[in-house]
ZAMARGU-4260 file (C-alpha; in steps of 0.2 Angstrom, whole numbers, plus 5000, padded with zeros to 4 digits):
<rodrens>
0) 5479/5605/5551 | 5492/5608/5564 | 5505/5593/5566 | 5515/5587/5582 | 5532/5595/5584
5) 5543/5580/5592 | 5557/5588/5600 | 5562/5575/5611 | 5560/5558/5601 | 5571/5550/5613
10) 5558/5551/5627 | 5545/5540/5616 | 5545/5523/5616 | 5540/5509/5606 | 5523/5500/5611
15) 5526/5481/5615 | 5515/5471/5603 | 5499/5462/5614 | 5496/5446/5614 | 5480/5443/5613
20) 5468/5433/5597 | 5455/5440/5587 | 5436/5432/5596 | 5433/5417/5590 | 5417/5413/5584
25) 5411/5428/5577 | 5428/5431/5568 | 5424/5413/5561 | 5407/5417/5555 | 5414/5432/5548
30) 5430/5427/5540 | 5431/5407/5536 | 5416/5407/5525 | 5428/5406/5510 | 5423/5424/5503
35) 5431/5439/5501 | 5426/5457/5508 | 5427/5470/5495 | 5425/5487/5496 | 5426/5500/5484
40) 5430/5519/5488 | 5428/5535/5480 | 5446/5544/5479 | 5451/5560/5480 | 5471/5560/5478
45) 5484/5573/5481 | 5498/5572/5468 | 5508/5586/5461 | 5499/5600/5470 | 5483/5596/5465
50) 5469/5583/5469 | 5465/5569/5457 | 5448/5561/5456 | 5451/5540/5455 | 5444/5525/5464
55) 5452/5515/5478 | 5448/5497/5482 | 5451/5487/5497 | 5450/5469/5498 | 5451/5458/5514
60) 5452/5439/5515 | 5461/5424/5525 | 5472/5411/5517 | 5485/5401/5522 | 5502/5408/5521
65) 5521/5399/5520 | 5530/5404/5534 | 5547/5400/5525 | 5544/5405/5510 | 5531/5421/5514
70) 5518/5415/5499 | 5502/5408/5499 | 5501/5390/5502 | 5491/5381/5487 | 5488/5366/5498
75) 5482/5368/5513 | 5485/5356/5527 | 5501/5352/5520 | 5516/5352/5530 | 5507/5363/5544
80) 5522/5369/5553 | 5526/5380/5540 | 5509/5386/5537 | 5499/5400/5546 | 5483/5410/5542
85) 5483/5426/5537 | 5472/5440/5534 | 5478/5448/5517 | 5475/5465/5511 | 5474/5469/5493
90) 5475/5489/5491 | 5474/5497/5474 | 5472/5517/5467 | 5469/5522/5452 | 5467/5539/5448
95) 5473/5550/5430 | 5487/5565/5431 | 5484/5575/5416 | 5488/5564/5403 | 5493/5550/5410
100) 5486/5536/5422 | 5494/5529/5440 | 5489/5511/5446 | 5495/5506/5464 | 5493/5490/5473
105) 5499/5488/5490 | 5498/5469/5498 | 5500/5466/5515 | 5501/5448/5526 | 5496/5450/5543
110) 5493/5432/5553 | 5474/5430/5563 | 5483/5423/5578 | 5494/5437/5586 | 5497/5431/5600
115) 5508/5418/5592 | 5514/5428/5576 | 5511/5445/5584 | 5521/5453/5565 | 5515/5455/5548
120) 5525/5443/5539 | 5526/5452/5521 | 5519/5468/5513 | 5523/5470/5497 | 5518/5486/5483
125) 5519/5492/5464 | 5518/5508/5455 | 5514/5511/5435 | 5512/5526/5426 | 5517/5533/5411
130) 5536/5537/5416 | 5539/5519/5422 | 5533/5508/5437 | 5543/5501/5453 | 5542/5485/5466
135) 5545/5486/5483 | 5544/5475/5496 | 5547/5471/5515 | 5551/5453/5523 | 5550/5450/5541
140) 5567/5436/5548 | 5577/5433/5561 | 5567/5446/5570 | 5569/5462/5558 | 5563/5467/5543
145) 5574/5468/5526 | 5565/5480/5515 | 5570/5480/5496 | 5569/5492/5482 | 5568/5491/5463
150) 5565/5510/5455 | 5567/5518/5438 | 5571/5534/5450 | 5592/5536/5449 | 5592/5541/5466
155) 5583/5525/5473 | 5589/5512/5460 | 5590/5497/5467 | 5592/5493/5484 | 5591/5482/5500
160) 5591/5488/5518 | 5586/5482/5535 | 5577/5489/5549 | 5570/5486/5567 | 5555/5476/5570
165) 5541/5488/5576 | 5526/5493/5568 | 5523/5493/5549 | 5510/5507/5544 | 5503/5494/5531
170) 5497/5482/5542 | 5486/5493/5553 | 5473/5490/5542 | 5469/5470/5545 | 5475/5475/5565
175) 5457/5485/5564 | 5448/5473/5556 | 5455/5457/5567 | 5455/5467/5583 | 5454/5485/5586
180) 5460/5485/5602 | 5477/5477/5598 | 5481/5494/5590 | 5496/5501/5598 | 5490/5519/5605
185) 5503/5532/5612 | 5519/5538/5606 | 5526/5524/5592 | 5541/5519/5581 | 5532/5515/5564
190) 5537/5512/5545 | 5527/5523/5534 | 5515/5516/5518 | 5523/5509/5506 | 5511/5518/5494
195) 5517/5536/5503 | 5532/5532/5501 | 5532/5531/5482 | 5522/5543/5481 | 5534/5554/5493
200) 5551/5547/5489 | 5556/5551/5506 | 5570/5538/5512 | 5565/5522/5519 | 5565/5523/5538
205) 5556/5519/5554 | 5547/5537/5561 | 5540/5543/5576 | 5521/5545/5576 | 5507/5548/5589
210) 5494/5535/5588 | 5476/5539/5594 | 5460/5530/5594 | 5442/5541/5594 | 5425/5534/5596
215) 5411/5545/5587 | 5391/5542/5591 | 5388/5548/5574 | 5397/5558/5561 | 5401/5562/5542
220) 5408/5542/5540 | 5394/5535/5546 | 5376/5536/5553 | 5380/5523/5566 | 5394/5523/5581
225) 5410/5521/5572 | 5430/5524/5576 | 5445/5532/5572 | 5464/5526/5571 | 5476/5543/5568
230) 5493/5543/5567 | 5501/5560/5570 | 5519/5562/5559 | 5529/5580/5562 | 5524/5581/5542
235) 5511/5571/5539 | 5493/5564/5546 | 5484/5549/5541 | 5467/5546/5548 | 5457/5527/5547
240) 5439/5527/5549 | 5430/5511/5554 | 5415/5502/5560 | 5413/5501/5579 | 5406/5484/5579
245) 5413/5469/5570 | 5419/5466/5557 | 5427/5483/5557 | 5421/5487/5539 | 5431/5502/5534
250) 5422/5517/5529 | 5436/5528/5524 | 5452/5538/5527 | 5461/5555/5527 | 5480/5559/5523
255) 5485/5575/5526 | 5501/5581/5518 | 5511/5597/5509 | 5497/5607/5512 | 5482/5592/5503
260) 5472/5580/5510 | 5469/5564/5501 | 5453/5554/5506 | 5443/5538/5501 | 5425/5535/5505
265) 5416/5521/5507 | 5405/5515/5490 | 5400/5498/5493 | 5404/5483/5501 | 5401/5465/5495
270) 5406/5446/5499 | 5410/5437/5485 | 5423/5424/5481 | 5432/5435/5464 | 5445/5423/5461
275) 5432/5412/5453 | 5422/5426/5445 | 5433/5430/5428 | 5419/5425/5416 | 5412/5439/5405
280) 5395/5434/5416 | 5405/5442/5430 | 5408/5460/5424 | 5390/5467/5431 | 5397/5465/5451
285) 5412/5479/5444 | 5394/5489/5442 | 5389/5485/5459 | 5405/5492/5467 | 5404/5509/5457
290) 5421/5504/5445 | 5413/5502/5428 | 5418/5490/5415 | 5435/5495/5415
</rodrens>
């Protein structure tokens, strides 16, 4: 696939963020039921020139969330000035290379009500495999980012640095799933996955991308009108699919890089609350989503 060649960055500029919250009683419906929404993917991963079969799992659900501290607030209702709901994303691969295993979670903390917290407030992400693991993680205060780095890697080591606030790649996921129409479209200043960027080592940085939002009757994602959100990279192109209507399930994605494509695809979807659910009684819903037992 052929990518954009941006010649004249300058020209491009950032998106202001709308303001503008999520419709009310349908998101309610959907999301205060006090259950999780977890989906589980086939994977397909690029990784040292190849493609690695794996599973993917993406888990959705709202919670309140510290504003100070950027953790989630055990009980609710207390000091509520500091307190704002979020819809968190848990976003975990695992997939084998050769010998030796990867596990990735990414974890992202975008608030319900944009048009009063219109940033994702934390997104946080881990690697392990058989060389070592690394922690990175991105706060949002005093109206930029700060974006540490810990890394057995001796050319990323340990490191802090901060960065403009526009869009974070990683919170485009909830941004669908809240309001697909909040997604910022045109050309755009955006911070790349954190789980490409591990898997990449490029430096940290804010990019240019071209956004784009597609409507499709019916296609290979889905035998019902469904949506696309693609972001357009000079070296890289990542491609969310989606359900037209809410709640915005997602039914899959592409990442197209170094001459691969990586892609997930929808397995099953169920609403359950998992946080209770750590009983050997429990194990058969791992069957249900397509993981196995382990």
């Amino acid at each position: 696939m052929r990518y954009l060649n941006f010649l004249l960055p300058l020209l491009f500029l950032p998106l202001l963020r709308a303001g503008a919250q999520p419709s009310g009683e349908a998101f309610g419906t959907y999301w205060y039921r006090g259950l999780a929404e977890i989906n589980s993917y086939q994977l397909h991963q690029s990784r040292y020139g190849e493609i690695h079969e794996g599973t993917a799992v993406l888990i959705f659900v709202t919670e309140p969330f510290s504003l100070s501290n950027h953790v989630k607030k055990e009980q609710a209702g207390q000091e509520e000035n500091d307190q704002v709901t979020v819809l968190k994303l848990n976003f975990t691969k695992n997939f084998i290379t050769g010998i030796y295993p990867y596990s990735m979670m990414m974890s992202s903390f975008v608030p319900v009500s944009y048009d009063t917290y219109p940033d994702v407030l934390k997104v946080s992400a881990t690697s392990q495999e058989w060389c070592g693991h690394t922690f990175t993680q991105i706060n949002l205060g005093n109206g930029s980012y700060t974006f540490r780095e810990f890394s057995y890697f001796e050319h990323e080591g340990d490191r802090t640095l901060s960065f403009e606030n526009f869009w974070l790649e990683d919170e485009l996921w909830q941004r669908i799933r809240i309001d697909p129409a909040s997604l910022p479209t045109g050309a755009i200043r955006v911070f790349p996955g954190l789980l490409y960027h591990r898997l990449s080592h490029e430096n940290p940085e804010m990019k240019t991308a071209v956004a784009t939002l597609r409507s499709y009757a019916k296609g290979s994602y889905s035998p019902i009108p469904y949506q696309s959100y693609t972001l357009s990279y000079a070296n890289r192109r990542l491609v969310i699919y989606f359900e037209r209507e809410a709640p915005y399930r997602i039914l899959g994605w592409e990442e197209e890089y170094e001459g691969k494509t990586t892609w997930g695809k929808l397995v099953q979807s169920i609403n359950e609350p998992y946080w209770h659910q750590h009983h050997n009684e429990h194990r058969a819903l791992r069957e249900t989503l397509g993981l196995g037992f382990n």
